[in-house]
N, C-alpha and C positions, 0 to 999 in steps of 0.2 A: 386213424379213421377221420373220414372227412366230416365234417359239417354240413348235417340237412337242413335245407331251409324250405319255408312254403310259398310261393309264387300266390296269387289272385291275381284274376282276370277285371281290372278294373274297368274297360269301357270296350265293347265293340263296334267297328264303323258300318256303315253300309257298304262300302267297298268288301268284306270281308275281315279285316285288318282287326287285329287284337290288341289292346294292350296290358301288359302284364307286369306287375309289381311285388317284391319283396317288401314286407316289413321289417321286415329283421334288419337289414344292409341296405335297401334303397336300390339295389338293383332293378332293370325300367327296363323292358324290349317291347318292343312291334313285332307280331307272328300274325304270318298269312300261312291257314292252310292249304294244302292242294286240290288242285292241281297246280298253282300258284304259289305254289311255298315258296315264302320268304321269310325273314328272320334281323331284324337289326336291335343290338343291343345300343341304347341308350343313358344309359350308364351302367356300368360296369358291376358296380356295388362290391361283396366279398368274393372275388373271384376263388378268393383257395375254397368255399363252399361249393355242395352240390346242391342242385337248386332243381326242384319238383314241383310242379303245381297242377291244381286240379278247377275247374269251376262247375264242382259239384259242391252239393251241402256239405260241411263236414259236422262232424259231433261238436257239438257247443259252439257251433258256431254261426253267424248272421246269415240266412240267405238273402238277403237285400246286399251285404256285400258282397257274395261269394258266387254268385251265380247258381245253373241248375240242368247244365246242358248234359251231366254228366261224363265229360271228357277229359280224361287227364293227358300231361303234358309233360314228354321227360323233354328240358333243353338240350339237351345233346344232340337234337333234330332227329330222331331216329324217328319214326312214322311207323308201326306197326304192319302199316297195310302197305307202304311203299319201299321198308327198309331204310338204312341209314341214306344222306344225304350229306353234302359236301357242305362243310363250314362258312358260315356266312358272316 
């Protein structure tokens, strides 16, 4: 079984543009939602991991770090509302 790791949303731009960080491994992407979806990873971090992130509260955890938007985030790009999308 793979390795879950938890993503945060550490800074949003005004363009839209996210950025999202691993503690765990250091893995770094850029995510724009759509209709604009885009997606570049930044470093790579543990790739054999599956990587999940949310910027919502979690339990015990900081909302000053973690955001509040309530939206989670599978990288795999799949978008619930628009279905899977091609690798970026």
């Amino acid at each position: 079984m793979r390795a879950t790791h938890q993503m945060r949303m550490i800074r949003a731009e005004a363009s839209g543009t996210e950025e999202w960080a691993c503690p765990t491994c250091g893995r770094r992407m850029l995510l724009r939602w759509p209709p604009h979806y885009s997606k570049r990873i930044l470093e790579p971090g543990d790739e054999s991991a599956s990587h999940v992130g949310s910027s919502t509260d979690l339990p015990g955890e900081d909302p000053a770090t973690c955001g509040t938007q309530g939206r989670w985030l599978r990288e795999t790009g799949v978008d619930p509302a628009v279905g899977p999308s091609a690798p970026v």
